[in-house]
C-alpha positions as CSV (number, residue, x, y, z in Angstrom):
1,X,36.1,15.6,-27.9
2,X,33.3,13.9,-29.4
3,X,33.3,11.2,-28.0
4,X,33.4,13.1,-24.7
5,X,29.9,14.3,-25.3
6,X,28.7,11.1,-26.2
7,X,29.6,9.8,-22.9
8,X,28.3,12.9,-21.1
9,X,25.1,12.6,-22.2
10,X,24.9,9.0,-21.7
11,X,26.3,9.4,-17.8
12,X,23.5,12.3,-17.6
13,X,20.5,10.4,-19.3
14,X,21.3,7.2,-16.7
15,X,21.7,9.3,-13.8
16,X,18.0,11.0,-14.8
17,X,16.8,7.4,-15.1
18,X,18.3,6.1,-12.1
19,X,17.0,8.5,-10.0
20,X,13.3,8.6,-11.2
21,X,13.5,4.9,-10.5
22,X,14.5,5.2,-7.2
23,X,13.2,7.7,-6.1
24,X,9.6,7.4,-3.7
25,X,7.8,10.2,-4.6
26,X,4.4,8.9,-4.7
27,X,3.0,8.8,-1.0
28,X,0.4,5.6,-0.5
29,X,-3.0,6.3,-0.3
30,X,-3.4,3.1,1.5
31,X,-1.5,4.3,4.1
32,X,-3.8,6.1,7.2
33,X,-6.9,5.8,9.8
34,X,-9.8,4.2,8.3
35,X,-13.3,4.0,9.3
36,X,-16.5,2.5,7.8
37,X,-19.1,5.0,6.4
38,X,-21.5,3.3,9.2
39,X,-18.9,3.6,11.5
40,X,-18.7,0.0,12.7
41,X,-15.3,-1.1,11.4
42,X,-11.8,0.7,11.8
43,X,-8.6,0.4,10.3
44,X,-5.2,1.7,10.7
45,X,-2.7,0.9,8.3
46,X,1.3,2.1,8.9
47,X,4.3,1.3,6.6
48,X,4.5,-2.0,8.4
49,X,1.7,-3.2,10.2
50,X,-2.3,-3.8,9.5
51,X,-4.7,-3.6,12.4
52,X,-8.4,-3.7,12.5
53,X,-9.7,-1.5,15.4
54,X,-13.1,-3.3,16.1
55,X,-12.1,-6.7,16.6
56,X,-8.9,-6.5,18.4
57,X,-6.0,-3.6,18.4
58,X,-3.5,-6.4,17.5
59,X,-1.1,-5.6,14.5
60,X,-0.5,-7.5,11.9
61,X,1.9,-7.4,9.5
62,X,1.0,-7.3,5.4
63,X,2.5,-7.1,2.1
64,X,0.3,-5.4,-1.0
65,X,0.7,-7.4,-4.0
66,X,-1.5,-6.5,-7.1
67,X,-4.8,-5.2,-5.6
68,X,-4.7,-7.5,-2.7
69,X,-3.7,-7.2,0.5
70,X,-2.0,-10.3,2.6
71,X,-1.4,-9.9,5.7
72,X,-0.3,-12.6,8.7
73,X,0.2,-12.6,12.4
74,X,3.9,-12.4,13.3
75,X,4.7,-13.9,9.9
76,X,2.2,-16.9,10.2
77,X,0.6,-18.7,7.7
78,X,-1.5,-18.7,5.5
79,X,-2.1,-15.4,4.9
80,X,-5.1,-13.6,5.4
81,X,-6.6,-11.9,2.1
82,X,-8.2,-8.9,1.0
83,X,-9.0,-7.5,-2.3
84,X,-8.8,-3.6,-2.9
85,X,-11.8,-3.0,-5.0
86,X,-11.5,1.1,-5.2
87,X,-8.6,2.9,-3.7
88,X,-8.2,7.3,-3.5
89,X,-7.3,9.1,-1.3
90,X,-10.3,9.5,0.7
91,X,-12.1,5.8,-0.1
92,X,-11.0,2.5,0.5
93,X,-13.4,-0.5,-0.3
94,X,-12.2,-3.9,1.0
95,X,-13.4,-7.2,0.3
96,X,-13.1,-9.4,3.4
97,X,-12.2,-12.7,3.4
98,X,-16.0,-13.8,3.9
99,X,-16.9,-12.1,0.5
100,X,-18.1,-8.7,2.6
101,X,-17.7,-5.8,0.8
102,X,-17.0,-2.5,3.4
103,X,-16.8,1.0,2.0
104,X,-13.9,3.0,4.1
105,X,-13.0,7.2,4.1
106,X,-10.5,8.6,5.7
């Protein structure tokens, strides 16, 4: 019987775990319709794809690693970087890959 409740609470305390882990509760705050506080540049980024408004409406897809964002045309190479300098949920600011700094708000 004790040992029972040993293995009870063991089975309950990795279920816990495991499903904290999992789980996807925190929603992206990179996620959303950008725009730059002069208005100039736009961005909308999805689950899946990157695409800056002002230049041309073509998507590209991207992969966040660390506070940089890579993203490529159809999976080409090299990739094309930017750096997340302050991220909320109502400001973005990128730097570009020519060493521009934009502020962005949602």
């Amino acid at each position: 019987m004790k040992n029972l409740a040993l293995v009870l609470v063991h089975v309950i305390c990795a279920f816990i775990l495991f499903s904290a882990a999992c789980s996807d509760s925190g929603k992206s705050n990179l996620k959303g319709d950008w725009r730059s506080k002069d208005g100039s540049n736009r961005l909308r980024i999805t689950d899946k794809q990157f695409t800056m408004l002002e230049e041309s409406e073509v998507p590209e897809d991207y992969f966040v690693k660390g506070d940089t964002i890579f993203t490529s045309f159809e999976g080409s190479q090299p990739y094309t970087r930017f750096v997340i300098q302050k991220l909320d949920d109502h400001n973005l600011k990128l730097l570009y890959p020519d060493s521009v700094s934009i502020d962005f708000v949602k």
